[in-house]
C-alpha positions in Angstrom: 25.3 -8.1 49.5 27.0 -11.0 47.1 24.2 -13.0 47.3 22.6 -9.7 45.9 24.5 -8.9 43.3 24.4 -12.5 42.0 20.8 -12.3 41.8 20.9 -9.2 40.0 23.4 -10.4 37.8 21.0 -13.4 36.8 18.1 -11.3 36.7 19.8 -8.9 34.4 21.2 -12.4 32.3 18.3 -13.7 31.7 16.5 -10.6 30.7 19.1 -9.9 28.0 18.7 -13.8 27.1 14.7 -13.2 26.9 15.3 -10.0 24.7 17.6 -11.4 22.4 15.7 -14.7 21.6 12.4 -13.1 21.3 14.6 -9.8 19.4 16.0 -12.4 17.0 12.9 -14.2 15.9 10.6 -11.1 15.6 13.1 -9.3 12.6 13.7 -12.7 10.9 10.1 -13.3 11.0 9.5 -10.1 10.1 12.0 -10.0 7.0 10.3 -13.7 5.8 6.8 -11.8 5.4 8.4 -8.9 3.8 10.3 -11.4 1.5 7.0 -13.7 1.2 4.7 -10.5 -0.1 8.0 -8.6 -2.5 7.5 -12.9 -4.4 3.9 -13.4 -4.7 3.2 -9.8 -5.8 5.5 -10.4 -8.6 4.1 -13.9 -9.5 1.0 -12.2 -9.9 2.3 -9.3 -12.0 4.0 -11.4 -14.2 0.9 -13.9 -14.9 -1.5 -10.9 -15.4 0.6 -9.7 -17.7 1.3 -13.1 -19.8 -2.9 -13.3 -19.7 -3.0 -10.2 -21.2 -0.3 -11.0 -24.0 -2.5 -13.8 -24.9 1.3 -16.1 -24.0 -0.6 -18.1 -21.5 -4.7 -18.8 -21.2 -6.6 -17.5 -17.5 -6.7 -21.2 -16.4 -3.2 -22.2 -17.1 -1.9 -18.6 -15.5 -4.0 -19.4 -11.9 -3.0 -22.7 -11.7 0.8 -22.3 -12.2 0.5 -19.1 -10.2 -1.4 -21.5 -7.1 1.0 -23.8 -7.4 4.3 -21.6 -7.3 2.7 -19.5 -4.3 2.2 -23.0 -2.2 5.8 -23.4 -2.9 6.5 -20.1 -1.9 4.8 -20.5 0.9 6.1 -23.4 2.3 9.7 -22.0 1.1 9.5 -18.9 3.4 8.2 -20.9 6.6 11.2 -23.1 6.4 13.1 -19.8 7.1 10.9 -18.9 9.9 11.4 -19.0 13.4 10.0 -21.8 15.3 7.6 -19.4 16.7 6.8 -17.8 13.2 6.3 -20.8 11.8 3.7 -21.8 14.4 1.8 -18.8 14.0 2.1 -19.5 9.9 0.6 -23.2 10.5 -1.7 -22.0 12.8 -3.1 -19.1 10.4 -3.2 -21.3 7.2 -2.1 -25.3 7.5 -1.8 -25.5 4.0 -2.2 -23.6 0.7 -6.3 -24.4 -1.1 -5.9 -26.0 -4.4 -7.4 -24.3 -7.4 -10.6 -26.1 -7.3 -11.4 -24.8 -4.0 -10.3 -21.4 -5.1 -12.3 -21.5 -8.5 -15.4 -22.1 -5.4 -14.9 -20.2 -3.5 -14.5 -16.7 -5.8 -17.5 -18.3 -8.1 -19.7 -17.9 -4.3 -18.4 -14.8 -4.2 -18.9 -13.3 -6.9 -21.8 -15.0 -8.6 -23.4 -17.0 -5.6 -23.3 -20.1 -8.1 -21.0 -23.2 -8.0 -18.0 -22.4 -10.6 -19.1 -25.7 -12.7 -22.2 -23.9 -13.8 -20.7 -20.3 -14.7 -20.1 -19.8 -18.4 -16.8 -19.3 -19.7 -16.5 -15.5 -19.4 -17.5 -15.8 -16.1 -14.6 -18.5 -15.3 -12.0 -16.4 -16.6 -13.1 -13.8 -14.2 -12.4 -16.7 -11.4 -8.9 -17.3 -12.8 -8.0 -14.0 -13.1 -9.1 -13.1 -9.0 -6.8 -16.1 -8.4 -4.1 -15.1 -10.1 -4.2 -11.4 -8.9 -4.8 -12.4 -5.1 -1.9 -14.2 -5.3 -0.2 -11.2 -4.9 -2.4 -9.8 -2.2 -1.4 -10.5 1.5 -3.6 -10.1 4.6 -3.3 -6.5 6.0 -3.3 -7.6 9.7 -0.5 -9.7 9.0 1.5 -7.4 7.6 0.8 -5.1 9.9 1.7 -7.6 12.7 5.3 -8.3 10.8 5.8 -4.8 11.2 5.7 -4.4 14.3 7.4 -7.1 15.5 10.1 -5.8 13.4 9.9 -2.8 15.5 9.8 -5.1 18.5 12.9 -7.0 17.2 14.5 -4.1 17.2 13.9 -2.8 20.8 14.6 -6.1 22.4 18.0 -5.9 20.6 19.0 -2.4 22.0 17.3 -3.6 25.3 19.9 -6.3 24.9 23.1 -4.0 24.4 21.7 -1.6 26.7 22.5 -4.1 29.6 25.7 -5.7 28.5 27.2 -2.0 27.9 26.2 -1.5 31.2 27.6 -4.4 33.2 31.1 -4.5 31.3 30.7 -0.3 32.7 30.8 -1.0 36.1 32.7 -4.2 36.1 36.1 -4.0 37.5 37.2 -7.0 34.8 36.2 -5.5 31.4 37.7 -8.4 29.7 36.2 -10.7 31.8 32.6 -9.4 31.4 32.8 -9.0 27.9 33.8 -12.8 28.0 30.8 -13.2 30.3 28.2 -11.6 28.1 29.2 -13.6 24.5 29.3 -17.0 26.4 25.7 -16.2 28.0 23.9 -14.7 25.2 25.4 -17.4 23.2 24.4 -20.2 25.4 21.0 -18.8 25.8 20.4 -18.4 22.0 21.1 -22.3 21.9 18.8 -23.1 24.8 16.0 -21.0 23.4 15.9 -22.9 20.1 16.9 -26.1 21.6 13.3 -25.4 23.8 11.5 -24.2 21.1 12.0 -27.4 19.1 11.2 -29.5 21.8 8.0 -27.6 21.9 7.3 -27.9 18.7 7.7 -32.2 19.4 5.2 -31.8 22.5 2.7 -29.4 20.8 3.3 -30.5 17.0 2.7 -27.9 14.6 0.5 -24.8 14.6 0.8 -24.1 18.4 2.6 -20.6 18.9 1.7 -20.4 22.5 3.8 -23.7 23.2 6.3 -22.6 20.9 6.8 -19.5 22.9 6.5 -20.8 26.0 9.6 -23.1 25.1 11.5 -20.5 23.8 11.2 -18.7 26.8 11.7 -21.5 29.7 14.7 -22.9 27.5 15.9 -20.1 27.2 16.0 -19.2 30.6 17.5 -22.3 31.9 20.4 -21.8 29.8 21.0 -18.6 30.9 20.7 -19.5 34.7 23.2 -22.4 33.9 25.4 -20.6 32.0 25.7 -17.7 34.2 26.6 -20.1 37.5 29.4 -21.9 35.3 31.1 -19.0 34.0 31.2 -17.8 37.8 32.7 -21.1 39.4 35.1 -21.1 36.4 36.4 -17.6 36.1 
């Protein structure tokens, strides 16, 4: 029956471990694409509105505007989680200059290399860089969301089953103690296997990035669980 109950008890660890990692890194990655798109719309609404002042030409505008979104960019993945920023590298290693840009709109829109468009026709190619600066993909933002949502539910999954073990433990004190030095321990594992991952895997792997997350996570928790218990 002990032997039971210690295997539920790590079971139920690890699990809250899991959900609190994974809970942790899905709102903060979450809140970074929020924070990403709220910056480069408003980069693009104030460089529109310069152009149209006249306070800045269509050239100048999209290639200040390129260069402060790279920034931006590479700004908000350093907040990231380890698996966020994966995913990020793995979606887009890095930002296109504004020559590639000025290409790839003048394919777009006039099926010509930008070199041979006329000037009205370049200002056109400025201006789409400028105001897609501001634009975000959909299916990304769609994914932060619900992660977000995600985030959430692992959290309250998380409560969920520390609420109930300090319940129906006979030490109250001693299970809340157990709970903060698990969860706490199993935070530092899941980033300390995460980064590892990230060494193994290098950049732009999520999957790897995950999966470290997860084992390292896990290992800490079965550890720390089994010292608490021989200590206290």
């Amino acid at each position: 029956m002990n032997d039971e109950h210690s295997d539920l008890n790590r079971a139920l660890a690890n699990l809250q471990v899991e959900s609190t990692n994974f809970g942790l890194r899905f709102i903060k990655d979450a809140r970074v694409r929020f924070d990403y798109m709220h910056q480069t719309k408003r980069l693009a609404t104030e460089f529109s509105t310069r152009v149209a002042k006249g306070e800045i030409t269509p050239r100048e505008a999209a290639e200040q505007v390129n260069l402060l979104r790279n920034e931006i960019m590479e700004a908000q993945r350093m907040k990231s989680s380890d698996i966020g920023r994966a995913l990020a590298v793995k979606l887009k290693t890095n930002g296109l200059s504004v020559d590639e840009l000025c290409e790839k709109y003048a394919l777009r829109f006039y099926k010509r290399s930008f070199e041979n468009l006329d000037q009205p026709a370049k200002n056109r190619v400025y201006l789409e860089i400028v105001e897609s600066s501001g634009r975000s993909r959909i299916s990304v933002n769609k994914s932060a969301l619900k992660f977000s949502r995600l985030g959430r539910a692992f959290w309250i999954a998380t409560i969920g089953i520390a609420v109930f073990k300090v319940y129906e433990s006979e030490s109250k004190l001693k299970e809340i103690a157990r709970q903060g030095f698990v969860i706490e321990t199993g935070i530092a594992g899941g980033m300390a296997g995460g980064a590892a991952a990230g060494l193994v895997c290098g950049p732009g792997a999520p999957i790897c990035s995950t999966i470290g997350v997860f084992v390292g996570g896990a290992i800490a928790a079965f550890g720390a669980d089994a010292t608490f218990g021989w200590f206290f």
